[in-house]
C-alpha positions as a Markdown table, in Angstrom:
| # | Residue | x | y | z |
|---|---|---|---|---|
| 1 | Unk | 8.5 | 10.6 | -27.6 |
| 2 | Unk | 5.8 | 8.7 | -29.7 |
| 3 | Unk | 1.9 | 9.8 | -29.3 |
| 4 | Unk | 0.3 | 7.1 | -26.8 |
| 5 | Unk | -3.2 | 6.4 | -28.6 |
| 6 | Unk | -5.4 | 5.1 | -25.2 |
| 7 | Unk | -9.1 | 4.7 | -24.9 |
| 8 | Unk | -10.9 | 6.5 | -21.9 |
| 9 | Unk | -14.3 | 5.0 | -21.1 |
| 10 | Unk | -17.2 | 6.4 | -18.8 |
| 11 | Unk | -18.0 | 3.7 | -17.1 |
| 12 | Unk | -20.7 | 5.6 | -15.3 |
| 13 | Unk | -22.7 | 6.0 | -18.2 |
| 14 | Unk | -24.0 | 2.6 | -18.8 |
| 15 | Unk | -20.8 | -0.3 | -18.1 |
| 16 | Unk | -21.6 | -3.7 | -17.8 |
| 17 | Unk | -19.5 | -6.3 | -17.1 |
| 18 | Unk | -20.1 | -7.7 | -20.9 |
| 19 | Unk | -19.7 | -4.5 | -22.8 |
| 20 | Unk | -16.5 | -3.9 | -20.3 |
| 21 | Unk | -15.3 | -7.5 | -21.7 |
| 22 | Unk | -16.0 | -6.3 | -25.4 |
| 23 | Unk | -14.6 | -2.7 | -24.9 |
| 24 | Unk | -11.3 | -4.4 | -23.2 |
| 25 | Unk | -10.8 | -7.2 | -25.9 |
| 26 | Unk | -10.8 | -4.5 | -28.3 |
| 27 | Unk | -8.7 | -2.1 | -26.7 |
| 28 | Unk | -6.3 | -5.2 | -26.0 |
| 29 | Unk | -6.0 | -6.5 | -29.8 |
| 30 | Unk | -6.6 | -3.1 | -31.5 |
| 31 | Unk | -3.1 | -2.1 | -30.0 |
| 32 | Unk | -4.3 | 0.9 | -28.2 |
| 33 | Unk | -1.3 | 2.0 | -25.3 |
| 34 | Unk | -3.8 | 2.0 | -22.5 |
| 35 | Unk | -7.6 | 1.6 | -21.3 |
| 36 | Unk | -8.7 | 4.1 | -19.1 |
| 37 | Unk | -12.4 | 4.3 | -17.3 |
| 38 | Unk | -13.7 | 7.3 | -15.4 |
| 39 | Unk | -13.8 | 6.9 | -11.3 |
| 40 | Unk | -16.8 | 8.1 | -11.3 |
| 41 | Unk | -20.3 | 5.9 | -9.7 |
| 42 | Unk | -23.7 | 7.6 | -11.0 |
| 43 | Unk | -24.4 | 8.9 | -14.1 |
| 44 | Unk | -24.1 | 12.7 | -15.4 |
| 45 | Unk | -27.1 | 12.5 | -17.3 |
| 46 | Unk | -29.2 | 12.0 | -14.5 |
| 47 | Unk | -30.8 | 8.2 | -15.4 |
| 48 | Unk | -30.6 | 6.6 | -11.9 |
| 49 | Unk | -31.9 | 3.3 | -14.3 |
| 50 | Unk | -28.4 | 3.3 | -16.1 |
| 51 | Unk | -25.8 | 0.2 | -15.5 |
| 52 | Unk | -22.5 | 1.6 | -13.5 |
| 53 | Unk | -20.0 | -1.1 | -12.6 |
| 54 | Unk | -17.9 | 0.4 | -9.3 |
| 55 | Unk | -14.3 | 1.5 | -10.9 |
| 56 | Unk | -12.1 | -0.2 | -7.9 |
| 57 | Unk | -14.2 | -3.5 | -9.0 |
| 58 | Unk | -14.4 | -3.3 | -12.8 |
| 59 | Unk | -10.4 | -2.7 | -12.7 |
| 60 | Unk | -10.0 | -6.0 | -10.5 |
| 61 | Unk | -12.3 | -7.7 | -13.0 |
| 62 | Unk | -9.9 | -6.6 | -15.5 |
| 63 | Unk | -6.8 | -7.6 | -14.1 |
| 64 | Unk | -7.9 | -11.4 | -13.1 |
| 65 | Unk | -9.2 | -12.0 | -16.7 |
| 66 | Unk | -5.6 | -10.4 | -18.4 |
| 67 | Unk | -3.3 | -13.3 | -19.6 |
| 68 | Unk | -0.5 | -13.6 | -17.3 |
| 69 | Unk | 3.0 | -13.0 | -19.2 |
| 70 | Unk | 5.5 | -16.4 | -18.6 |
| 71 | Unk | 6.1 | -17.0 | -14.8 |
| 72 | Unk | 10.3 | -15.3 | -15.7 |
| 73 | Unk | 8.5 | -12.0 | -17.0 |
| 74 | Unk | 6.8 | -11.6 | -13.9 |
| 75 | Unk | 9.6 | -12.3 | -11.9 |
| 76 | Unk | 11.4 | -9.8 | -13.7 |
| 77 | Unk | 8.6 | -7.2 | -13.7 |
| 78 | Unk | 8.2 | -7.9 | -10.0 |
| 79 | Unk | 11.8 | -7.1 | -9.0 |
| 80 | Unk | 11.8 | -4.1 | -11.3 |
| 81 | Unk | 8.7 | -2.9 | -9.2 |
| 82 | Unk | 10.4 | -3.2 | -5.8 |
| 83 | Unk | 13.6 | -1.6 | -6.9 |
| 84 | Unk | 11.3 | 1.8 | -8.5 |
| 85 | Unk | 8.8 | 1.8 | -5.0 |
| 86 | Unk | 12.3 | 1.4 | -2.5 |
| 87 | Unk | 14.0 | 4.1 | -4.9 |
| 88 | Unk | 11.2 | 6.1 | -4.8 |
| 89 | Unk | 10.9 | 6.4 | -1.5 |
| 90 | Unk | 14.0 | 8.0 | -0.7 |
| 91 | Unk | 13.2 | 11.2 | -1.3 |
| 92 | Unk | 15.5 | 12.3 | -4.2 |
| 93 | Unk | 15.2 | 12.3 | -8.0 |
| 94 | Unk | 15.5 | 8.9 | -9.5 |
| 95 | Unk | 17.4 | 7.1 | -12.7 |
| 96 | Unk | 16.9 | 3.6 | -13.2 |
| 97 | Unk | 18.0 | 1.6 | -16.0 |
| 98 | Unk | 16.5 | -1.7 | -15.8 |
| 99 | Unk | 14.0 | -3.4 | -18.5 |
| 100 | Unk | 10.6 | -2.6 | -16.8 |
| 101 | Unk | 9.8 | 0.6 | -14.7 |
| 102 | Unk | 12.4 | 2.3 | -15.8 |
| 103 | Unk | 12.8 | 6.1 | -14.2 |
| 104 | Unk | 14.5 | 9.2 | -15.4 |
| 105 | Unk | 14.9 | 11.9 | -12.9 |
| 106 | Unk | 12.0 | 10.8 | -11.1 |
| 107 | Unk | 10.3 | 12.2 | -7.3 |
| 108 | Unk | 7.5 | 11.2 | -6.0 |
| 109 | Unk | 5.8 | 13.1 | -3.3 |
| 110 | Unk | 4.8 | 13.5 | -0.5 |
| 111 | Unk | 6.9 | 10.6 | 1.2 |
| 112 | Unk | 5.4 | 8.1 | 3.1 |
| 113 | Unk | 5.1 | 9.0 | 6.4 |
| 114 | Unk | 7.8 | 8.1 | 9.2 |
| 115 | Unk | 10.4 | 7.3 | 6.8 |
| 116 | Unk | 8.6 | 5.1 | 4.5 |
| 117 | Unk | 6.8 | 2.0 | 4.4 |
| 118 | Unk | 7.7 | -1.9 | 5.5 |
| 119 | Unk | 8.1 | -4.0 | 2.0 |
| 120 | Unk | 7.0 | -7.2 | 2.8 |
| 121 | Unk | 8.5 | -9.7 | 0.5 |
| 122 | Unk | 6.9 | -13.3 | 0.6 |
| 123 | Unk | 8.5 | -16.5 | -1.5 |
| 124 | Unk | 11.2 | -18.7 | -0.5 |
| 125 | Unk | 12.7 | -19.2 | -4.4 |
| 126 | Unk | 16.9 | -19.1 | -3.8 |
| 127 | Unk | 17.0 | -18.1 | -6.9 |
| 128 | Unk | 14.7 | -15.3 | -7.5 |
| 129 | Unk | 12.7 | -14.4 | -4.8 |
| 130 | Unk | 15.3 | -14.4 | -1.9 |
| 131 | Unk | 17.5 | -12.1 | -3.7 |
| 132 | Unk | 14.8 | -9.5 | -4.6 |
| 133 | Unk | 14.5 | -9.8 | -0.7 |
| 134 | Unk | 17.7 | -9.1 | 0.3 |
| 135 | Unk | 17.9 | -6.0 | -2.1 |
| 136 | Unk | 14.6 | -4.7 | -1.6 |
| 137 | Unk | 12.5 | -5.9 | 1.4 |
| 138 | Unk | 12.0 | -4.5 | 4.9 |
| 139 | Unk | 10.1 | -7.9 | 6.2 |
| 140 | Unk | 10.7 | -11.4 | 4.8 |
| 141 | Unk | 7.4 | -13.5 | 4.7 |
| 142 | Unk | 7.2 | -17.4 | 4.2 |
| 143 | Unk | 4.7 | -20.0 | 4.5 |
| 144 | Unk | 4.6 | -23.8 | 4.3 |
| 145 | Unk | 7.6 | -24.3 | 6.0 |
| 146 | Unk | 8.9 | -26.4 | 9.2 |
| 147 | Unk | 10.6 | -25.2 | 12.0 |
| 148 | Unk | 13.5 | -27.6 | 11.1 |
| 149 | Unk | 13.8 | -25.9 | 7.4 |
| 150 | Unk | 13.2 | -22.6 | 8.7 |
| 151 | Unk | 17.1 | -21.8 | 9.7 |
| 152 | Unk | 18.4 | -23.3 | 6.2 |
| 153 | Unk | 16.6 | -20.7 | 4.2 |
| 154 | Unk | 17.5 | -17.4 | 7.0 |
| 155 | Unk | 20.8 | -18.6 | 6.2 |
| 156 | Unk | 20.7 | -18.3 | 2.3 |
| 157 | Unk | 19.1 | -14.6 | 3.0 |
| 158 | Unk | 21.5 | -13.8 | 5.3 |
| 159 | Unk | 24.6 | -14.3 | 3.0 |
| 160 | Unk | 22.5 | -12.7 | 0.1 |
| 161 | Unk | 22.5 | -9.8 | 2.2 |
| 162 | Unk | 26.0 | -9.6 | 3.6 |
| 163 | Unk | 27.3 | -10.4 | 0.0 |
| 164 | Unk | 25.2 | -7.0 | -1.1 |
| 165 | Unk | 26.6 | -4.9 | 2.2 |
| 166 | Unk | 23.9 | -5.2 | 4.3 |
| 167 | Unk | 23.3 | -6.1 | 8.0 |
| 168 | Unk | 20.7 | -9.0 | 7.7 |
| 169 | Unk | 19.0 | -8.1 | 11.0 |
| 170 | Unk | 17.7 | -5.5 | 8.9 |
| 171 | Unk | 15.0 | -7.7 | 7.7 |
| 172 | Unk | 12.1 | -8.9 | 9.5 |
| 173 | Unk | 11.3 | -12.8 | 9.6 |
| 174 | Unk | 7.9 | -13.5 | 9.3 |
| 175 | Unk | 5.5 | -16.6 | 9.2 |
| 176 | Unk | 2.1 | -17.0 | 7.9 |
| 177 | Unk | 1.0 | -20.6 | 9.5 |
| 178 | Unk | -2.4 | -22.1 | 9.8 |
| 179 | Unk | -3.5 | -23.6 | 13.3 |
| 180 | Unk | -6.3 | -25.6 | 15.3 |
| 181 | Unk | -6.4 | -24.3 | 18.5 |
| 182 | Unk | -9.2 | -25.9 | 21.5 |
| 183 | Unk | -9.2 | -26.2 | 25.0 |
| 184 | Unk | -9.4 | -30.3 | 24.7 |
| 185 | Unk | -9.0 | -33.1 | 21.6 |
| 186 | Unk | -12.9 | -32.8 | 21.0 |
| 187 | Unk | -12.6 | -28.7 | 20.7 |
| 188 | Unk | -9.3 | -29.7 | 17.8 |
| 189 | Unk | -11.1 | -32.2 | 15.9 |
| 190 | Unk | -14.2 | -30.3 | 15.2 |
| 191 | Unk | -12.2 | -27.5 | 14.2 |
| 192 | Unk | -10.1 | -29.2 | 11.9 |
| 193 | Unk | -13.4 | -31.0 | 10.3 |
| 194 | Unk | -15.1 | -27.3 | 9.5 |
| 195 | Unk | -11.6 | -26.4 | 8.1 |
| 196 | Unk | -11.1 | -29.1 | 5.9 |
| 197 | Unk | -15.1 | -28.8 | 5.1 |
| 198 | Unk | -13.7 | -25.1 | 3.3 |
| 199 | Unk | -10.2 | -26.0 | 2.3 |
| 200 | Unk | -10.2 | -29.8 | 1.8 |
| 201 | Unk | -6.4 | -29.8 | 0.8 |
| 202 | Unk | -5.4 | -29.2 | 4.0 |
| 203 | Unk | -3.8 | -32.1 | 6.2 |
| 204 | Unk | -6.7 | -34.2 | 7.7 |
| 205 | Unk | -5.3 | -35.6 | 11.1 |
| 206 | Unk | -2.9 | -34.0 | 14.4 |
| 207 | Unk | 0.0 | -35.7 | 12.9 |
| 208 | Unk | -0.6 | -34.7 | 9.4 |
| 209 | Unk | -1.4 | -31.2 | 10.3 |
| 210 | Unk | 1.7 | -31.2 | 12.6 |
| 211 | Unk | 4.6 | -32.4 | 10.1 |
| 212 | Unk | 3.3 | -29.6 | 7.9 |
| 213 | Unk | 4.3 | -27.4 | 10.2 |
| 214 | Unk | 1.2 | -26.2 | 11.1 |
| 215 | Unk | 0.1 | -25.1 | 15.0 |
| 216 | Unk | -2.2 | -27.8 | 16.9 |
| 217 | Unk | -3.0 | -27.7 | 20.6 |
| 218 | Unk | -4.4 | -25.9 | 23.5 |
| 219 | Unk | -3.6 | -22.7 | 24.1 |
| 220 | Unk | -0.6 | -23.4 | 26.2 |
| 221 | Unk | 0.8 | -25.5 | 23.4 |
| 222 | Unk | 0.4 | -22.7 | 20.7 |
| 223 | Unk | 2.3 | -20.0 | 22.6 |
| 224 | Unk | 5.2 | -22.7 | 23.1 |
| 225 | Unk | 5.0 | -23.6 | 19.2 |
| 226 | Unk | 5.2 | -19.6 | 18.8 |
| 227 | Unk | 7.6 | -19.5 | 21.5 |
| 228 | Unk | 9.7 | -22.2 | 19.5 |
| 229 | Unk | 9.4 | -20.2 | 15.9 |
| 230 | Unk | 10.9 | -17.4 | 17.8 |
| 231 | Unk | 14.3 | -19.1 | 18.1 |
| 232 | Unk | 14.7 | -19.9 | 15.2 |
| 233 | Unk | 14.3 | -16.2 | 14.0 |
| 234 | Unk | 10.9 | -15.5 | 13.2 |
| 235 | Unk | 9.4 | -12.5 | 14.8 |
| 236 | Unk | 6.1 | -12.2 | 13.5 |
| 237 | Unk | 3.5 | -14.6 | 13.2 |
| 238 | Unk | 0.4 | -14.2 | 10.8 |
| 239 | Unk | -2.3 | -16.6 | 12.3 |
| 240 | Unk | -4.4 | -18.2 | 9.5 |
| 241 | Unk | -8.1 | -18.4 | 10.2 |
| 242 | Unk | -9.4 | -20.5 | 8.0 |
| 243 | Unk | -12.9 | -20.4 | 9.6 |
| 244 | Unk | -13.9 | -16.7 | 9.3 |
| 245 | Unk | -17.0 | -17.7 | 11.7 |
| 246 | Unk | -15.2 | -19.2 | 14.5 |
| 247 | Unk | -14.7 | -15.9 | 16.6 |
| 248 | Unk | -14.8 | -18.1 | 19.6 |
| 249 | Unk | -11.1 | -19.7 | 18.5 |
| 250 | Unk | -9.9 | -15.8 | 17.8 |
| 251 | Unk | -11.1 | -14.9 | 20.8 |
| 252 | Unk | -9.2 | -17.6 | 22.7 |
| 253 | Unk | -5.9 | -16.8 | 21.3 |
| 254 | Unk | -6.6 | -13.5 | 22.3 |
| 255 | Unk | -7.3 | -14.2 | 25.9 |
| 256 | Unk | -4.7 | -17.2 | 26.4 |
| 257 | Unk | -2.0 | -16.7 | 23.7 |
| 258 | Unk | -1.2 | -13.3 | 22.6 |
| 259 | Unk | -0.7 | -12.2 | 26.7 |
| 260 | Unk | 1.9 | -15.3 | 26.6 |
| 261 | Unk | 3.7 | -14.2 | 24.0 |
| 262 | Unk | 4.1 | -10.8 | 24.9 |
């Protein structure tokens, strides 16, 4: 096996988020295998003055300012990923031959508790995404979808996984959805202004909102929307909040919609 040549910075010990640019740009066209920084937060020298960028955050930093290989290398990396964590998990050595990730003989301990943990698999791509689903995924998540398209795309996952042996009930349908929920047509439409005030792309009247298959009603409607996604499969719904300070509409789902849909 050839030497891996990596740089280790303490990042404790004076970091800034220009000298991390600099120190990354030349770790990144100098070659080097890998960058590596310390975990540690205050200085060992004892200088409580001295710059220290949190490791968790400088990493993130990183990783958002990294040139993103083409969109088919990161579909391939992705489904490489899921096949080494779902292989992993099952508790016996590992081989896998595949481009990216590969393993040899590889364990990784300890297990995830109860048995492992639910993959959750979001995309709607037939081509890609859907199979990596069917192979890998405990939970299949979509999003920007209507009720009326919904059943079309179970079905493609369903035969994906009946062509690859197995039972497609295995995998959870779930639906991340927007909604305006109020008490009365004044309550919506005030809502759906402060929405559109922080994500002006979204749809900008009831009707709009609805053919996107968003949720839009009084409480009573929204559990019947829910009620409605149901049947056609999905069994978890992942509310999107859009106004983080609107408690009062959280706490009305919670008092009128989540007993209903129990």
């Amino acid at each position: 096996m050839a030497m891996g040549v990596c740089l280790m910075i303490e990042g404790q010990e004076g970091l800034t988020w220009e000298r991390w640019r600099r120190l990354a740009r030349a770790a990144e066209d100098g070659g080097f295998e890998s960058l590596f920084r310390s975990d540690h937060l205050t200085g060992l020298s004892g200088d409580p003055k001295r710059p220290s960028l949190d490791t968790w955050a400088s990493l993130t930093w990183l990783a958002s300012n990294t040139p993103f290989p083409p969109l088919g290398e990161r579909m391939d990396r992705f489904e490489c990923g899921a096949r080494a964590i779902c292989a992993l998990w099952q508790g016996r050595p590992v081989t896998l031959e595949q481009p990216y990730y590969p393993l040899r003989n590889a364990e990784s301990y300890p297990l995830p508790p109860g048995g492992g943990v639910p993959l959750i698999v979001g995309g709607r791509g037939e081509k890609r995404t859907l199979p990596i689903v069917a192979a890998c995924a405990d939970e299949w998540n979509t999003t920007r979808i209507t009720r009326e398209e919904y059943p079309a795309k179970r079905a493609v996952l369903d035969a994906l996984c009946r062509a690859k042996g197995r039972e497609p009930k295995s995998i959870r349908g779930s639906l991340m959805v927007p909604y305006i929920v109020g008490r009365d047509a004044r309550e919506r439409e005030a809502r759906l202004a402060k929405a559109r005030q922080i994500f002006p792309r979204v749809p900008d009247s009831e009707a709009a909102w609805r053919a996107a298959g968003f949720l839009w009603g009084d409480p009573a409607a929204i559990a019947g929307e829910l009620k409605r996604w149901e049947a056609v499969g999905v069994t978890r719904v992942m509310l999107q909040t859009l106004d983080m300070e609107d408690v009062a509409a959280i706490e009305l789902l919670a008092r009128e919609v989540v007993p209903a849909c129990r």
